[in-house]
Structures are given as structure tokens and as C-alpha cells.
C-alpha positions as CSV (number, residue, x, y, z in Angstrom):
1,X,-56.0,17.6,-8.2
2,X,-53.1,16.5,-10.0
3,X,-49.4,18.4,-8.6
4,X,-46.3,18.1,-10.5
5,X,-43.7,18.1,-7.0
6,X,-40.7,18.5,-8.9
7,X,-41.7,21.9,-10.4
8,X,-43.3,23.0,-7.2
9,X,-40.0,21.3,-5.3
10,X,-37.6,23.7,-7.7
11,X,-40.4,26.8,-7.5
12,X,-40.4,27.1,-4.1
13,X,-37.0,26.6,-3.6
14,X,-36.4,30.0,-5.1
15,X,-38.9,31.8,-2.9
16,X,-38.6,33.9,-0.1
17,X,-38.7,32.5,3.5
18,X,-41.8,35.2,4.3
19,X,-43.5,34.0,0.7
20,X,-42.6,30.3,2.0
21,X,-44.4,31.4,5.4
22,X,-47.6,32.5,3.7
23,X,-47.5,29.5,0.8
24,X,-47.2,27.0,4.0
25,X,-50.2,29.1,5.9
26,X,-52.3,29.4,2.7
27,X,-51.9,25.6,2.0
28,X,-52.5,24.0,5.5
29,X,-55.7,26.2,5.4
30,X,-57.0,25.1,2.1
31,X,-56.0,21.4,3.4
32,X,-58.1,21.8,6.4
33,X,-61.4,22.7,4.3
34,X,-60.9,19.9,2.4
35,X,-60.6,18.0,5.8
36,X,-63.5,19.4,6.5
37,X,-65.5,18.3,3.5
38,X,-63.8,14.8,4.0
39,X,-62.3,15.4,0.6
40,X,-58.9,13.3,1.9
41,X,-57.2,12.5,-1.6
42,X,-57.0,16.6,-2.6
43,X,-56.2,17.2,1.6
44,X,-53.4,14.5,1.1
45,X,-51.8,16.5,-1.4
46,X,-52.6,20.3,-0.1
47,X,-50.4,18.8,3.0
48,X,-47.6,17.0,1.0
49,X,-46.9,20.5,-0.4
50,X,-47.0,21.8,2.8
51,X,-45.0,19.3,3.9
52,X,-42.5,19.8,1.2
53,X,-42.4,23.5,2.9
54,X,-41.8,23.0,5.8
55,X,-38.8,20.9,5.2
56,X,-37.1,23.4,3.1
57,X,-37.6,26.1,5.8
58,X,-36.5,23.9,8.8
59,X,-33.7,23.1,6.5
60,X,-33.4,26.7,6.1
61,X,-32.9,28.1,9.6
62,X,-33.7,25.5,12.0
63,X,-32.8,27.6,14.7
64,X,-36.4,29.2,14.7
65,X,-38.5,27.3,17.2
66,X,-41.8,27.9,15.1
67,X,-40.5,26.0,12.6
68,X,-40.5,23.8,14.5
69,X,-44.0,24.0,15.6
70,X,-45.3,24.0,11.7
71,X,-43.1,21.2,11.0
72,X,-44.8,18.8,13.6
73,X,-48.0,20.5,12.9
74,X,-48.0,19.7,9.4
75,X,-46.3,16.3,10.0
76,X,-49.2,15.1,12.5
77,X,-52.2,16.9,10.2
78,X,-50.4,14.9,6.9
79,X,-50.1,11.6,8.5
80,X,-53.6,12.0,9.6
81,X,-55.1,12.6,5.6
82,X,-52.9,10.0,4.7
83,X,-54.7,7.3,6.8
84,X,-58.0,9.2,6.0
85,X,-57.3,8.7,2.3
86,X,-55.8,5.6,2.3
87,X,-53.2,7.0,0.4
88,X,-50.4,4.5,-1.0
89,X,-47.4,6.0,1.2
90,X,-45.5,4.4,4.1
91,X,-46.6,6.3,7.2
92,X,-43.6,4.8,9.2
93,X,-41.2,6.6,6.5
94,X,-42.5,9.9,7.3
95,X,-42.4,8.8,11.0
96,X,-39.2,8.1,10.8
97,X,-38.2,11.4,8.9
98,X,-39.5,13.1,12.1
99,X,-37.1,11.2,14.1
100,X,-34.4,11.6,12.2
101,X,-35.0,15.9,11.9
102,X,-35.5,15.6,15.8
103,X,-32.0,13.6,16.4
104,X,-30.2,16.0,13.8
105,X,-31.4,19.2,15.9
106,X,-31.1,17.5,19.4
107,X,-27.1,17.0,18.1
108,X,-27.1,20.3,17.3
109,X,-28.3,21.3,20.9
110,X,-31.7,23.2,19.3
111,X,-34.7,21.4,21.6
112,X,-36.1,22.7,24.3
113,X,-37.9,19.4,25.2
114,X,-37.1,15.5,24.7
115,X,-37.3,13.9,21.1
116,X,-39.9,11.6,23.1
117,X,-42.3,14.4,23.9
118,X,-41.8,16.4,20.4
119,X,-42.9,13.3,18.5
120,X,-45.6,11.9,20.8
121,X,-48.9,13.8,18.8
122,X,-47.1,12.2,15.7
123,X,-47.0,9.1,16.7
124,X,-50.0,8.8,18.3
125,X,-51.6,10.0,15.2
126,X,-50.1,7.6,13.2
127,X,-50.7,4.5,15.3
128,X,-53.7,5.1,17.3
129,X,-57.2,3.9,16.1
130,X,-58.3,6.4,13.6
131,X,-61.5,6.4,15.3
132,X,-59.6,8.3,18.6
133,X,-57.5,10.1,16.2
134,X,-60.6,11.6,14.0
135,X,-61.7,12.4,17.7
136,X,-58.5,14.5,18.7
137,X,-57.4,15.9,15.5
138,X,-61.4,16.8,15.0
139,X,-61.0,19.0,18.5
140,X,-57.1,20.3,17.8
141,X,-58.8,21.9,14.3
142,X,-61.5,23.6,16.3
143,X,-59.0,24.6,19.0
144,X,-56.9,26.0,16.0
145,X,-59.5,27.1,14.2
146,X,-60.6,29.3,17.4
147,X,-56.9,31.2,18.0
148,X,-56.9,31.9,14.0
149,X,-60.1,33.2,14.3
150,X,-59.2,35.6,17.6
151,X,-56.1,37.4,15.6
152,X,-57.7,39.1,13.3
């Protein structure tokens, strides 16, 4: 699965935020099959597109607390197909982009909760022994996989 991110960077960029919604949803979706399937490389670049969403919408309007939620969502599933795939990108560099967005919207007085508590599933993710973190992430999919599946 080969991506060009610059085209889909300056595409996407021009997009509504309800067609950046459903991009980001129809993504993370198509990422977690190929989780499923243990196909990590083509997961690992489903979720750096997603990824790449996310950030334009909490650039967007951060002031929306579910962006929030898919940001850290999408942060903890990519740093989890990155280790899975063994993929040749720093996970402390995204770790520390999560920090950083955190500190710019804590200055900005728009967290309900500590920076420490936000980040903990990220962090935990990227540092724990992959053989706990296939545990959790394997139960959080099913637990998500459930509410998805009850809304319609």
C-alpha cells in the first residue's frame, strides 16, 4: 500500500470538517481489519492518515472535546501498529507530539482532566511489553467494536 502524504496532506486540507469526520472514521475502521488480519505494515499507514486527520481537525477547533477523544484514540491505536510492524519511526516523537498538543490546550485552559491522566493509555502503549499491550488494545477493539456495533 503505497500513500503519497503530501497529496493526501494538501487534499484533505481542503475538505470539510464532517467529510474529515467520516475520512478519519472510515480509516481507523479499515485500520482495525487490517489489525485484525495482523496485516501491521498497511494498518501502519491506514493510521498515519488518520493520524494526519486528526491533527488537522484538533488544529481546527480544539475546543471540541471529541477531538480530543479521536486524537488519543488514534495516537494510542498508531503507536500500537507501529511496534506491531516494526515500522522505522521514533515512537518517542509521536509521544512527545501528544505532550506537546496536551501542554498547548492545558495553556489554553481546554482539559477537563490532568495532562498525566490524558496521556497514560499512550504511554502505556508505547512502553509496556507488547505482549500486555496486544492484551489490552486486543480487549479495547472488542470493547469498541461492541458500542459501534449497538448504534446502528
Amino acid at each position: 500500500m503505497s500513500i503519497n502524504f503530501c497529496a493526501f496532506n494538501k487534499k484533505i486540507s481542503n475538505v470539510s470538517t464532517c467529510q474529515a469526520i467520516n475520512t478519519w472514521v472510515r480509516l481507523v475502521n479499515f485500520g482495525r481489519q487490517k489489525i485484525d488480519q495482523e496485516h501491521w505494515q498497511e494498518a501502519a499507514t491506514l493510521y498515519l492518515l488518520a493520524h494526519t486527520i486528526c491533527n488537522k481537525l484538533s488544529e481546527s477547533d480544539a475546543k471540541k472535546p471529541y477531538y480530543l477523544d479521536f486524537y488519543l484514540r488514534t495516537q494510542m491505536e498508531l503507536i500500537f501498529v507501529l511496534r506491531k510492524s516494526e515500522y522505522p519511526l521514533e515512537i518517542e516523537i509521536l509521544e512527545g507530539n501528544v505532550l506537546s498538543y496536551l501542554e498547548k490546550l492545558e495553556s489554553r485552559k481546554l482539559l477537563d482532566k490532568p495532562i498525566a491522566e490524558l496521556i497514560k493509555p499512550v504511554t502505556d502503549v508505547a512502553r509496556s511489553p507488547i505482549n500486555l499491550v496486544n492484551s489490552w488494545i486486543t480487549k479495547y477493539l472488542a470493547i469498541n467494536q461492541a458500542r459501534y456495533a449497538t448504534r446502528h
